[in-house]
N, C-alpha and C positions, 0 to 999 in steps of 0.2 A: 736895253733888256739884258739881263744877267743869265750866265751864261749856266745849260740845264745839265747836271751829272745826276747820270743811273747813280755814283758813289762815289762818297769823296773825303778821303781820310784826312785828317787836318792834326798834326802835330800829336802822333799817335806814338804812347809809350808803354812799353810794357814790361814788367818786373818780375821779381822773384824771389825768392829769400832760398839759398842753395840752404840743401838737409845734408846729415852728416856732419862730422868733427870736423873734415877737410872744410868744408864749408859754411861752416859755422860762422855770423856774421859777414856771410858775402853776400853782395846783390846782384843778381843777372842781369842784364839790361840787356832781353832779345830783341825788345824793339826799341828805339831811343832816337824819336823825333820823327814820323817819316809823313809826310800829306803826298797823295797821291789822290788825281781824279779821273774817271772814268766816266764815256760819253755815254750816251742810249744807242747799244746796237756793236758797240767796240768792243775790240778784244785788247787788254794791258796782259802782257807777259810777265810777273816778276819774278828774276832770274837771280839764281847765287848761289854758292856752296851748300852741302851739308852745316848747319848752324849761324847760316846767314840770318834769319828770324824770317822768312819766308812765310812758314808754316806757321807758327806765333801771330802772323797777320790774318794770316786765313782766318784760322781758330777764334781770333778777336774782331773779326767780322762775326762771323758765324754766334759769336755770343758763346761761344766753348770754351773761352778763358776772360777772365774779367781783365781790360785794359786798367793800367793806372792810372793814366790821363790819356787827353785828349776828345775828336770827336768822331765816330762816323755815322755820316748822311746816307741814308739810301732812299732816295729819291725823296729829298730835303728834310727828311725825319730822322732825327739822330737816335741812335740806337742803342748809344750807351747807358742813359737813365730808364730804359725801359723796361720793367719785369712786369714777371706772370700775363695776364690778359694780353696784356698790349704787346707785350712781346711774340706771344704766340700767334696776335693777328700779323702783325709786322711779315712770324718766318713764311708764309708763301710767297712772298715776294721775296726770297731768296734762300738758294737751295747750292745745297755743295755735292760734286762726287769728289769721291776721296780715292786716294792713292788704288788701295789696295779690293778687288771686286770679292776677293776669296775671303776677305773681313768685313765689308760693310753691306752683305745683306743676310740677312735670317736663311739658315739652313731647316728649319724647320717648316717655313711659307712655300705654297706653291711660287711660281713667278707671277699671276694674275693679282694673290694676296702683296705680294709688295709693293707693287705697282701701285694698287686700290690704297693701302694705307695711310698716304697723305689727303686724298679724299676724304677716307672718314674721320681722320684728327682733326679737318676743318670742317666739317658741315656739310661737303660739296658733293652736287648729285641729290635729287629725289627718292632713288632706291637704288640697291643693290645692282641692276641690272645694266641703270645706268652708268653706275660708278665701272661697270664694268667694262660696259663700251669704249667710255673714256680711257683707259684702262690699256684694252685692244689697242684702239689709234693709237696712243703714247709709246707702245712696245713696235707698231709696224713705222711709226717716225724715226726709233731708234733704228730704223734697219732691221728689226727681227719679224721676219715670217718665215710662216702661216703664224701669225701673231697668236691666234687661238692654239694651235698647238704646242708654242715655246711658253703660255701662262700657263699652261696645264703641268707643266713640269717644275722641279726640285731645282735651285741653285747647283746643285752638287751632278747634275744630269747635265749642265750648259761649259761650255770651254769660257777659259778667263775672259775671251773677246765679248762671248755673250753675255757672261757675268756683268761686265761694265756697261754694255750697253742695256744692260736692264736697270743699273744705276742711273745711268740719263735719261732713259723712259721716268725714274722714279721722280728725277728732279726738274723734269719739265714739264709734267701734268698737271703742275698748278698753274702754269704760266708764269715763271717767276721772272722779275726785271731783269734780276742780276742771278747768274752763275760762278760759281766758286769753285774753279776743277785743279787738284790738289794733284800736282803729279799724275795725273789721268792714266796714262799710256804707259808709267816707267817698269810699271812690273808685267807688263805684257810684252809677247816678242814681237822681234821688231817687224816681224810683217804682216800683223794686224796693229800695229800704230797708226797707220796711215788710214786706214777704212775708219777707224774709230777717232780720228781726227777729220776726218772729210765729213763724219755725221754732224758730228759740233757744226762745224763749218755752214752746212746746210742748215741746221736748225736754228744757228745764226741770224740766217738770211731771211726762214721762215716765220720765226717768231718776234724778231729786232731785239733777241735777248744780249744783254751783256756778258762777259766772261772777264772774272781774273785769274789767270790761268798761272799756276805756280810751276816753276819746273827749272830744274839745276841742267838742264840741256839746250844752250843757246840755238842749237841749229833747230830744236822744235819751235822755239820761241817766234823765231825768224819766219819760219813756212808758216804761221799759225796767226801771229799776231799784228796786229796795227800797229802797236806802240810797246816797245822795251821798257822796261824799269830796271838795272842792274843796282843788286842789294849787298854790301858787304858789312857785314858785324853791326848789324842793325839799321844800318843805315841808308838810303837810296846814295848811288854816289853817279848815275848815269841814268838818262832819260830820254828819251828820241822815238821818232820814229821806227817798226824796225829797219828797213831798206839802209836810212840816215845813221844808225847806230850800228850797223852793220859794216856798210862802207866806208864812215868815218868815224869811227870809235875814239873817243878827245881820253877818258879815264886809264893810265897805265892798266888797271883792275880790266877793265871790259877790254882793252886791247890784246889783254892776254886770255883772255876770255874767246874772243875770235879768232887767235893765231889758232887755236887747236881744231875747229871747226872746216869741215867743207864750205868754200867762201866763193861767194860771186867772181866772175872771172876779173873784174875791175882791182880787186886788191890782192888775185893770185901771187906769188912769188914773197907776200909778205913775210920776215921770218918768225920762226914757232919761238913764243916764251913760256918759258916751263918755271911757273913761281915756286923759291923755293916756301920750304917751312908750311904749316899748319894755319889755318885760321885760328885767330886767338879766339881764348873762351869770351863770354859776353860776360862774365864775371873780374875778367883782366883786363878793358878795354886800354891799346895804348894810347898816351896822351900824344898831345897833338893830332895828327893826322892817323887815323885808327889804322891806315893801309900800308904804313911809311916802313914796317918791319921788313914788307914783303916788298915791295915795290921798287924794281927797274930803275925808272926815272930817278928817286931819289938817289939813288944810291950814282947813279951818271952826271945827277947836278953836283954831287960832290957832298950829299947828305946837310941839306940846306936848313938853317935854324928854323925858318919860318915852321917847316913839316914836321918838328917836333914839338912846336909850343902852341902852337894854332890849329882848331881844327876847320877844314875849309867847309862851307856852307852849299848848298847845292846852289847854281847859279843858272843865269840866262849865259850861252857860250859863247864866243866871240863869230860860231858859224851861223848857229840861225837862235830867234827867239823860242822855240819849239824843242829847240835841245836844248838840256842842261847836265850841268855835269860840275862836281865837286872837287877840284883840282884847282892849287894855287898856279901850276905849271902846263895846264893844259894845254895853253895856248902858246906854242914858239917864238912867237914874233916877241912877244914881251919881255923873255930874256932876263926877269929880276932873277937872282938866286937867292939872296941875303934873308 
């Protein structure tokens, strides 16, 4: 029997044509190559810089920017050749909160009205009253009560915390398979992160819904997720479990990625690497090994030909089949430089 994903991005690219004279006949490649799959009920973390294409994946799930190639499944129906009707049945079965709560809901709707809204774009519900009900439940799931009293109010009357959580009220009232949470927590402070990551969590467990949860914060990625995805300049270059990708990170990128974090006490004392330089634009991508300008390792092999002319492929690791990771050098024992 073949194995079942809530989503499953299969060789996904995504382009651009830069505007502007600087730019003029340049191509972005935000995203450029990436498959990743997602089980029913799991959380995938993908994790990477400002202008890793993170976001470019979200968006091209979401159907917010048209991919150039490739395919994604959700839940075995691909969703790239799909418009209008069909597309529209498709989006209850997936819903995104975004970054920002003080941008993605109507300041003119009570809380009840936004809530209701995906109800009445699909159909769902008999009357008004109903919708409302449903409505209720979905805002006391998120954590907000006296749920009647917080839909009776204005966006602009709730704190950022309650903003967002009426975001996930919004996007769980369909029952959608998959979630798509965009930075969730980053523009909140830090001590409603954790209450509005413990709701996810629960509603997790209560719905079996999936999450790809986007976020440039390893240590959220870690407490949050089943499995890491580490993204650089479009590319996955690290994949693991988190516990596994955590404690043995094979990628110079994700290695340095974890020096900077609060770490399990198992790889305490490890030392902090501070990469230099910029992530390159996705319009410059360097040859060979896209990471090699910045990257440690190279530069200690003695700045190896292979990392300038080849670029390495995501593979099965030499630690378990379940990790992988993009690195001609990952593994020590093998010792080629050349």
């Amino acid at each position: 029997m073949s194995e079942k994903f809530s989503l499953s991005i299969e060789d996904l690219h995504v382009s651009y044509q830069l505007s502007g004279s600087a730019g003029k006949n340049k191509i972005a490649r935000a995203v450029d190559g990436v498959s990743l799959q997602l089980h029913p009920g799991e959380t995938l973390a993908l994790v990477g810089e400002s202008g890793s294409g993170k976001t470019s994946i979200a968006n091209a799930v979401m159907r917010l920017l048209e991919p150039t190639s490739g395919k994604i499944l959700l839940d075995g129906v691909d969703l790239v050749p799909l418009q209008g009707s069909e597309l529209r049945a498709m989006r209850r079965n997936f819903q995104m909160i975004f970054q920002d709560p003080f941008e993605s809901l109507d300041p003119r709707q009570r809380v009840i009205e936004t809530v209701m809204e995906p109800l009445e774009i699909h159909g769902i519900g008999e009357n008004q009253e109903q919708r409302r009900d449903l409505a209720l439940a979905a805002l006391a799931q998120a954590g907000l009560r006296p749920a009647a009293d917080i839909g009776d109010r204005f966006t602009h009357q709730l704190s950022g915390g309650q903003r967002q959580r009426v975001a996930i009220a919004s996007a769980i009232i369909l029952k959608p398979s998959l979630i798509i949470a965009d930075e969730p927590v980053s523009m909140l402070d830090v001590s409603l992160r954790a209450g509005i990551l413990r709701v996810m969590a629960d509603l997790r467990d209560q719905l079996g819904v999936s999450y790809l949860f986007i976020t440039h914060d390893l240590s959220l990625a870690w407490m949050f997720a089943d499995r890491i995805a580490v993204i650089y300049l479009g590319r996955i270059v690290e994949e693991a479990s988190a516990v596994d990708l955590i404690e043995n990170p094979m990628h110079p990128y994700t290695k340095a990625l974890v020096s900077v974090i609060p770490v399990p006490e198992a790889i305490e004392g490890a030392s902090r690497t501070i990469l230099s330089g910029e992530i390159p634009s996705p319009s410059s991508i360097p040859s060979g090994c896209r990471f090699h300008p910045r990257c440690p390792l190279f530069r200690e092999l003695g700045e190896p030909e292979k990392c300038l002319n080849e670029d390495p492929l995501l593979q099965i690791s030499a630690k378990s089949e379940s990790h992988l990771v993009a690195c001609f050098f990952s593994d020590p024992s093998k010792g080629d430089t050349q």
